[in-house]
Residue frames as qw, qx, qy, qz and C-alpha x, y, z in Angstrom:
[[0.256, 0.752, 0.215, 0.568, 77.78, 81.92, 42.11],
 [0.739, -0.638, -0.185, 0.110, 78.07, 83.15, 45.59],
 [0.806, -0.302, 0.104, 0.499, 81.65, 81.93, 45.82],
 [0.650, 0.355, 0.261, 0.618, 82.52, 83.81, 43.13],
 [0.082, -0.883, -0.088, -0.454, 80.83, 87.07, 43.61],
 [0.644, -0.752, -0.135, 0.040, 82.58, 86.96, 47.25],
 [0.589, -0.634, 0.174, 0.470, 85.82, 86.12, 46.69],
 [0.511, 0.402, 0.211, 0.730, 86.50, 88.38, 43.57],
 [0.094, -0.882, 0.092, -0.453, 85.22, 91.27, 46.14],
 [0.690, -0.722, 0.035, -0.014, 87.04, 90.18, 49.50],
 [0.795, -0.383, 0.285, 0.375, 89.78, 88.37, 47.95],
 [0.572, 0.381, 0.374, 0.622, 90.67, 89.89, 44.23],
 [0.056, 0.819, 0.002, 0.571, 89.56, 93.87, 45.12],
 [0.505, -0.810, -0.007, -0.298, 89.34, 94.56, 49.10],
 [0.894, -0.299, 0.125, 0.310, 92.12, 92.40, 50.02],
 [0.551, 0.260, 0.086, 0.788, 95.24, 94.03, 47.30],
 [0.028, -0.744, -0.198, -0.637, 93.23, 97.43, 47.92],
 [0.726, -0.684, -0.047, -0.051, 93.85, 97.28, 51.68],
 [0.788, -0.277, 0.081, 0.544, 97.41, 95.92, 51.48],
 [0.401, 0.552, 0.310, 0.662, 97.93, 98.37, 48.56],
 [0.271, -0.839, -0.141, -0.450, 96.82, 101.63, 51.00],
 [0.870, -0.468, -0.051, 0.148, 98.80, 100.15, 53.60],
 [0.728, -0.242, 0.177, 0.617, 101.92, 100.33, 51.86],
 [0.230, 0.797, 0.132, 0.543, 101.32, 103.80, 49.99],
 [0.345, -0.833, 0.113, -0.417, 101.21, 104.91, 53.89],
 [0.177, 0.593, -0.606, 0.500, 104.46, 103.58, 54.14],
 [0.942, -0.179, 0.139, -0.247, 103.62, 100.21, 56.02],
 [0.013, -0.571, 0.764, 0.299, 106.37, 97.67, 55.69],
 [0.681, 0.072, -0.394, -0.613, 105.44, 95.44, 53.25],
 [0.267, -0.001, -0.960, 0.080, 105.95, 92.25, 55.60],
 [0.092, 0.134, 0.604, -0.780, 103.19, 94.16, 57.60],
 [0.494, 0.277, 0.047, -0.822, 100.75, 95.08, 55.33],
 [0.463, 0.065, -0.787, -0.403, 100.04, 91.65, 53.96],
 [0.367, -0.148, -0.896, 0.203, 99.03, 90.18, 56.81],
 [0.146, 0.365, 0.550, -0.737, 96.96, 92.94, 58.47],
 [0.563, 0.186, -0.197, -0.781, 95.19, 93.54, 55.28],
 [0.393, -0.286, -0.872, -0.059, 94.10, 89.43, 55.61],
 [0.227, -0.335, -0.878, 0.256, 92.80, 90.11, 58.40],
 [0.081, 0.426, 0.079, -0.897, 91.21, 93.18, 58.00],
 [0.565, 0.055, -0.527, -0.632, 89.28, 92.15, 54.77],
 [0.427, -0.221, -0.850, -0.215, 88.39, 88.89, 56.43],
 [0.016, -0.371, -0.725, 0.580, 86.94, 90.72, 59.58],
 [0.296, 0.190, -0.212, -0.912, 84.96, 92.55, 56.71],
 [0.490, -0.032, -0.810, -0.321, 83.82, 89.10, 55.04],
 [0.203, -0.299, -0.921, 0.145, 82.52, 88.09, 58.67],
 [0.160, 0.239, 0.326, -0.901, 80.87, 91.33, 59.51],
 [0.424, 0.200, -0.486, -0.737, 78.83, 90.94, 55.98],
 [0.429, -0.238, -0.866, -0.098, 77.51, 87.24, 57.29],
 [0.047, 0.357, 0.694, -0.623, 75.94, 88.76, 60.57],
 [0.119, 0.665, 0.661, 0.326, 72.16, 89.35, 59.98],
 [0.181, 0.375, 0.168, 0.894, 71.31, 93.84, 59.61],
 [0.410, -0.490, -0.242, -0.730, 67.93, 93.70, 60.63],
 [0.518, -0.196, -0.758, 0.343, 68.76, 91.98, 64.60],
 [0.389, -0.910, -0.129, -0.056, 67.13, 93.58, 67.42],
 [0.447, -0.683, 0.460, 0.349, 71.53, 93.34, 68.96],
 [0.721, 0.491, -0.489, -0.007, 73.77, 92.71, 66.20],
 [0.292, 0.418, -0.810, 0.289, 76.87, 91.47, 69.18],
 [0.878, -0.324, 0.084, -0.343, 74.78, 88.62, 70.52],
 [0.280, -0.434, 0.827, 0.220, 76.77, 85.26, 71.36],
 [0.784, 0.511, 0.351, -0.006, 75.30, 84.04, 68.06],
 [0.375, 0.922, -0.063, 0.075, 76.24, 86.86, 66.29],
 [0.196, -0.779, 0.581, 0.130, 79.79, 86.91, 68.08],
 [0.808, -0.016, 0.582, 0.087, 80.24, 82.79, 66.82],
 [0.736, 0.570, 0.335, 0.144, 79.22, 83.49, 63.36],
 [0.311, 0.916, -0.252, 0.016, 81.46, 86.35, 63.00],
 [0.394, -0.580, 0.709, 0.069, 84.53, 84.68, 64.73],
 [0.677, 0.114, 0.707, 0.168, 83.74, 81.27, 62.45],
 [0.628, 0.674, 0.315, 0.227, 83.08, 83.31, 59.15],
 [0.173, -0.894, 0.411, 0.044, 86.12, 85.78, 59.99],
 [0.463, -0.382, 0.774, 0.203, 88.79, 82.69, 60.39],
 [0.653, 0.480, 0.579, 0.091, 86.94, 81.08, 57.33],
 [0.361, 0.917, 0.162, 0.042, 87.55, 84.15, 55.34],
 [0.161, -0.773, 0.603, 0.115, 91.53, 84.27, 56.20],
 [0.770, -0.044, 0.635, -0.039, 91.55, 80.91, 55.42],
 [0.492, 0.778, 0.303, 0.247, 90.51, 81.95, 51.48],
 [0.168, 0.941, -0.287, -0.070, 92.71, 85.21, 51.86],
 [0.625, -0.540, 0.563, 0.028, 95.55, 82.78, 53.06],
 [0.737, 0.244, 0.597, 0.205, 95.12, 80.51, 49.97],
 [0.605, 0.775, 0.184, 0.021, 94.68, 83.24, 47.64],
 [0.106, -0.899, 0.417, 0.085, 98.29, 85.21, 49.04],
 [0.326, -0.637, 0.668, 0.204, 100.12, 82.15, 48.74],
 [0.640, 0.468, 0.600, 0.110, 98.76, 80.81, 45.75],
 [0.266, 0.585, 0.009, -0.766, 98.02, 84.68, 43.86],
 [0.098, -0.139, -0.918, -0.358, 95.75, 82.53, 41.95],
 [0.540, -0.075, 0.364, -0.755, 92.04, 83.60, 42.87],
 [0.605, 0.014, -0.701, -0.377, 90.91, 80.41, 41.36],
 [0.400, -0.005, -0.830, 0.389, 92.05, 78.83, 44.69],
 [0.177, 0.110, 0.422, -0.882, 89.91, 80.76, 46.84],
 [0.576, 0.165, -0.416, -0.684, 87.20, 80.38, 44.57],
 [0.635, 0.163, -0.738, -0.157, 87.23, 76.73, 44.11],
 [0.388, -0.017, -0.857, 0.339, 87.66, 76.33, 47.75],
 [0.537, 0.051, 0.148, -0.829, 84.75, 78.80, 48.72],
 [0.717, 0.066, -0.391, -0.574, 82.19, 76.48, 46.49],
 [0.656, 0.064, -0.747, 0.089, 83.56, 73.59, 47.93],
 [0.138, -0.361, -0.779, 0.494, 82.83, 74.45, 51.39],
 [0.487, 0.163, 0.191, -0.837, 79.66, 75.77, 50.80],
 [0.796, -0.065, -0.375, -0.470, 78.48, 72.62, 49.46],
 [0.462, -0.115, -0.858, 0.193, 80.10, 70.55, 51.88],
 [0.195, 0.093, 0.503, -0.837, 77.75, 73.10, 54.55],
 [0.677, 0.015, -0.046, -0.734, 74.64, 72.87, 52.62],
 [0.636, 0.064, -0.691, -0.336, 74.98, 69.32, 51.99],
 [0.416, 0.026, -0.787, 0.454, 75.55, 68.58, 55.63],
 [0.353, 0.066, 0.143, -0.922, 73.07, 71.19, 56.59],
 [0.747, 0.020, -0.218, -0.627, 70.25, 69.02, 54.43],
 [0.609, -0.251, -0.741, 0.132, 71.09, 65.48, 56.06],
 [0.082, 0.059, 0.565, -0.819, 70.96, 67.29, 59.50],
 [0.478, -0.004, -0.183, -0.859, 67.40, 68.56, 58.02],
 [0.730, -0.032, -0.438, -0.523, 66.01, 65.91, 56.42],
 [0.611, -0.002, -0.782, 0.122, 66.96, 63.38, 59.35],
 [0.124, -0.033, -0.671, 0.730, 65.59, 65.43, 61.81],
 [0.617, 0.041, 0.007, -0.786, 62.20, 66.05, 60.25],
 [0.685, -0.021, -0.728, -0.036, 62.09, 61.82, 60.06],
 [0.276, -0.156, -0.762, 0.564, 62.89, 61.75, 63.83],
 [0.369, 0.139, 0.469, -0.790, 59.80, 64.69, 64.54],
 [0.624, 0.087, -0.345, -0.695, 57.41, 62.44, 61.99],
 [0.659, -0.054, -0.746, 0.082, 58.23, 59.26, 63.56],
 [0.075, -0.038, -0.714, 0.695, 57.67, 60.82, 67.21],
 [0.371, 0.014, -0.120, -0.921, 54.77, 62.45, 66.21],
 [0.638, 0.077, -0.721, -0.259, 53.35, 59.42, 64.95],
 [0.484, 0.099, -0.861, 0.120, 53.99, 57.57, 67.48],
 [0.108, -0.020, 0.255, -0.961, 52.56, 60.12, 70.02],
 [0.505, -0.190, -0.111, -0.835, 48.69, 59.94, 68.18],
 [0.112, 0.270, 0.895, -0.337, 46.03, 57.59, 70.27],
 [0.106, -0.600, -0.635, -0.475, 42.05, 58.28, 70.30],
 [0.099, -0.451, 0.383, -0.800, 40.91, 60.73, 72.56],
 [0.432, -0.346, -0.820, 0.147, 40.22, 59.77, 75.72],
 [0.368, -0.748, -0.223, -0.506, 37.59, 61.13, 77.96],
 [0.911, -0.314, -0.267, 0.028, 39.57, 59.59, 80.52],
 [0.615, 0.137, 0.010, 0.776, 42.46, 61.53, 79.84],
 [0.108, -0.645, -0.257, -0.712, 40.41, 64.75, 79.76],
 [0.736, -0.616, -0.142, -0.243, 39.04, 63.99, 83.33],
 [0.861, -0.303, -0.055, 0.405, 42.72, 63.30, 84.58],
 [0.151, -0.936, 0.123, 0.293, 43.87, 66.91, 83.02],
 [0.763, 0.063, 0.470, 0.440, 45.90, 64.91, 80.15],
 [0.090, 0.656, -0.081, -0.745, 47.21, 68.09, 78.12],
 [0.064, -0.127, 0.829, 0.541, 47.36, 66.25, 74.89],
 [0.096, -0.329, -0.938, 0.060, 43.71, 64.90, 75.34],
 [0.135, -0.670, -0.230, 0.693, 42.51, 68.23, 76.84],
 [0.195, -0.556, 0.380, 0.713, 43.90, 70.23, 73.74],
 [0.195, 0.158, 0.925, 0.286, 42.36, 67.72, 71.07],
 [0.033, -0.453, -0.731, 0.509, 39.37, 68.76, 72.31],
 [0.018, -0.795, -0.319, 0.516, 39.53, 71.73, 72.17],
 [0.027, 0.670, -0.443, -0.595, 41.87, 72.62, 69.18],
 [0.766, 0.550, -0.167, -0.287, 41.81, 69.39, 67.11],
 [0.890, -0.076, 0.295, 0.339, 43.71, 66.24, 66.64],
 [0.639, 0.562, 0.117, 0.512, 45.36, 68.02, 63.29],
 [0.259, -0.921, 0.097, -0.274, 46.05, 71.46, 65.75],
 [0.817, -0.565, 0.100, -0.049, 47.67, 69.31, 68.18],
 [0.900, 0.120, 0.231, 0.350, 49.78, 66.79, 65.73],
 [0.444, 0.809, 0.024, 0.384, 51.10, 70.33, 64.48],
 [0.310, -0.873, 0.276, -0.256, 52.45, 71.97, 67.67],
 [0.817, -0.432, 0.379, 0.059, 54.29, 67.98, 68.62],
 [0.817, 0.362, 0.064, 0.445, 55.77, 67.96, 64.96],
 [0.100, 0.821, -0.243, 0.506, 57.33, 71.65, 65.82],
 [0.779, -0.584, 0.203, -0.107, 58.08, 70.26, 69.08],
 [0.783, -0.303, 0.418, 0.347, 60.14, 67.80, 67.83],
 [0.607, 0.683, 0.098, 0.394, 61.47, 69.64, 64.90],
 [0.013, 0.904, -0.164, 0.396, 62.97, 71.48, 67.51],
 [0.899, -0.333, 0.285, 0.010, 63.96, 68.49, 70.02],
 [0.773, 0.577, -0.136, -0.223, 67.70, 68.18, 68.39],
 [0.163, -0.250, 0.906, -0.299, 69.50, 66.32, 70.94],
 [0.427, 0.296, -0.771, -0.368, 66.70, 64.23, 70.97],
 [0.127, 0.088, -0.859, 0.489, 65.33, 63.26, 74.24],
 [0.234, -0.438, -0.867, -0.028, 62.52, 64.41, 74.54],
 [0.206, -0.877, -0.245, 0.357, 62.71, 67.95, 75.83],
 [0.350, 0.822, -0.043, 0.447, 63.79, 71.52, 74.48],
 [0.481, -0.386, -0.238, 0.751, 66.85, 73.06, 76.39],
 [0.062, 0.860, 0.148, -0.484, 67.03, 76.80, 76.30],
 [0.025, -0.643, 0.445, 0.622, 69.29, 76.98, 73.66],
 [0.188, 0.353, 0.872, 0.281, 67.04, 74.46, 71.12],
 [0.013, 0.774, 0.611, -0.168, 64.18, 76.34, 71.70],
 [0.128, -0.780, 0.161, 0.591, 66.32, 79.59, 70.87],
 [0.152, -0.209, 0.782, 0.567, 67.91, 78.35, 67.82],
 [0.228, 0.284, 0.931, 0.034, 64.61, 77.18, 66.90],
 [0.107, 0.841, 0.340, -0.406, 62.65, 79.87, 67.05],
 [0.098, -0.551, 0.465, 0.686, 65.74, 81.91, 65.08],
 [0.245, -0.165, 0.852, 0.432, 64.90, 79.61, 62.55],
 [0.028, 0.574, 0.814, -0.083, 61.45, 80.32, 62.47],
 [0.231, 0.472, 0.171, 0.833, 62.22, 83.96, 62.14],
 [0.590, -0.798, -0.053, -0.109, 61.32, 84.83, 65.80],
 [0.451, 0.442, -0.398, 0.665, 64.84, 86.23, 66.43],
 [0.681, -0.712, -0.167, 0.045, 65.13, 86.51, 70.66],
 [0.010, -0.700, 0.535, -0.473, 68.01, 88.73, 72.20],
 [0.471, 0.077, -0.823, 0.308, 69.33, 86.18, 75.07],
 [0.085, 0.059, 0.628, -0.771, 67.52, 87.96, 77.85],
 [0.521, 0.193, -0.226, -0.800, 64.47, 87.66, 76.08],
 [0.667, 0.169, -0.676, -0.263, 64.82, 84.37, 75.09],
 [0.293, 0.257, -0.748, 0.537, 65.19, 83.21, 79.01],
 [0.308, 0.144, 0.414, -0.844, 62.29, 84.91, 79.98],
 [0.792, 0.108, -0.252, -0.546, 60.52, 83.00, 77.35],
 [0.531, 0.146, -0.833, 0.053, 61.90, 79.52, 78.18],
 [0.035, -0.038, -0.773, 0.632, 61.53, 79.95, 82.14],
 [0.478, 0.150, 0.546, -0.671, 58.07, 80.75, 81.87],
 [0.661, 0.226, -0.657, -0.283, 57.68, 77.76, 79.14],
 [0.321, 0.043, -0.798, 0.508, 59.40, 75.56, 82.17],
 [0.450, -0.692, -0.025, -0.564, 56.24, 75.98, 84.09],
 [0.892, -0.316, -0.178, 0.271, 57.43, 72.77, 86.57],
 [0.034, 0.903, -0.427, -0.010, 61.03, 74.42, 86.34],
 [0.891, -0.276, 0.344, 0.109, 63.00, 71.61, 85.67],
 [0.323, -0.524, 0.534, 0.580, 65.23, 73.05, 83.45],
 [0.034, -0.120, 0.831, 0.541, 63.75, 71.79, 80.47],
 [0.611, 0.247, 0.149, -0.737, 60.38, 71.97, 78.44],
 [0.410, -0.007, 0.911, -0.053, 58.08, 69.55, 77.94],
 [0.112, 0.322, 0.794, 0.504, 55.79, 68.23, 75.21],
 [0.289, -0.679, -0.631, 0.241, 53.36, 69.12, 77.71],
 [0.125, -0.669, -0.085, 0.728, 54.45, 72.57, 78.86],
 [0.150, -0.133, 0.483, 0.853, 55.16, 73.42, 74.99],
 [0.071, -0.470, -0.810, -0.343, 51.44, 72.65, 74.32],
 [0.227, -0.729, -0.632, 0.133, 49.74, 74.24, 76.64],
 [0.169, -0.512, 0.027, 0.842, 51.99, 77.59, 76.16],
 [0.011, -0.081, 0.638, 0.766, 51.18, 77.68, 72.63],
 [0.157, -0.434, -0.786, -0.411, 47.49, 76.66, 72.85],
 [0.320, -0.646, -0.515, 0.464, 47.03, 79.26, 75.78],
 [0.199, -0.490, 0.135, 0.838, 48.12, 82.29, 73.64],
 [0.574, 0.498, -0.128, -0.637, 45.48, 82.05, 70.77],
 [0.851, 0.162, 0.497, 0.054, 46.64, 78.78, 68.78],
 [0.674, 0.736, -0.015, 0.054, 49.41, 80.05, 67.08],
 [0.850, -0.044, -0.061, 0.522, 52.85, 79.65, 67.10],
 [0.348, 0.528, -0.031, 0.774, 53.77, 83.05, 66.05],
 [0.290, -0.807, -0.026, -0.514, 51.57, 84.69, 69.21],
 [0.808, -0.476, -0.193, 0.290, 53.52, 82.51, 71.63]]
């Protein structure tokens, strides 16, 4: 439904209504086709950045527009040399399900990889571990096996390279996704003092012990 609603405003009104103003003011008309594409589709990407950002021209924000901008000439392209909106249409829907569908194997194959780490992750607690400053062991303790198993499944829900550690720009994306939105300088100043070791990269460890130092909640971190 989407598809439709989008590209009977971008491509069937905003698009002729652009080219159409263009050439009232006496544009030539090889001109005014092609700047009104791109002019409606820098409209279509403006409309995909999110309203309510602390910056709207982050490099997020500058990606998505530049990738939903060319996407959106793509559709004007089809529709000008088609003047058929079906086409547009038809190909809208179609990539938007080949995104969502690819979007939910990403998903669902990356919450398998943080349930199978997780898993693998749980032991009994050891006093032994406590008494050696084991943060996992330490944390139990104090918060709860079920506390614990929560903070390593978000861990790795966020781990999507896979190794074993968050870069800065996992841990960003992540968060986004979580609806903790971080401006880049922000987001730095949280990672580096995540990184307590600095080694470029947060551990299981370091992620625990930030998150269970700030009240036991994800949101207060």
């Amino acid at each position: 439904f989407r598809c439709l609603v989008e590209e009977t405003l971008f491509r069937g009104q905003l698009l002729p209504g652009i080219s159409g103003w263009l050439l009232e003011h006496d544009l030539a008309e090889d001109l005014a086709s092609p700047l009104a594409l791109c002019l409606s589709s820098l409209a279509f990407g403006l409309v995909h950045l999110n309203p309510f950002a602390d910056k709207l021209l982050t490099s997020d924000a500058l990606v998505t527009l530049t990738l939903m901008t060319v996407t959106g000439a793509w559709f004007a392209y089809l529709y000008l040399a088609t003047g058929d909106l079906t086409v547009p249409i038809v190909a809208h829907a179609l990539f938007d399900g080949s995104t969502f569908f690819s979007t939910h194997v990403l998903v669902t194959s990356q919450i398998q990889y943080a349930r199978a780490s997780t898993a693998a992750l749980q032991r009994p607690l050891s006093i032994a571990g406590i008494f050696q400053q084991d943060p996992i062991s330490k944390w139990t303790l104090l918060k709860g096996q079920a506390f614990v198993q929560d903070v390593e499944y978000v861990f790795y829900l966020l781990d999507t390279a896979r190794n074993g550690v968050l870069s800065e720009s996992e841990m960003r994306i992540g968060l986004n996704a979580y609806g903790l939105e971080l401006d880049e300088e922000s987001a730095k100043r949280l990672f580096y003092s995540m990184d307590s070791n600095a080694s470029g990269a947060i551990e299981l460890e370091e992620f625990l012990n930030f998150i269970c130092e700030r009240g036991g909640r994800i949101e207060d971190a």
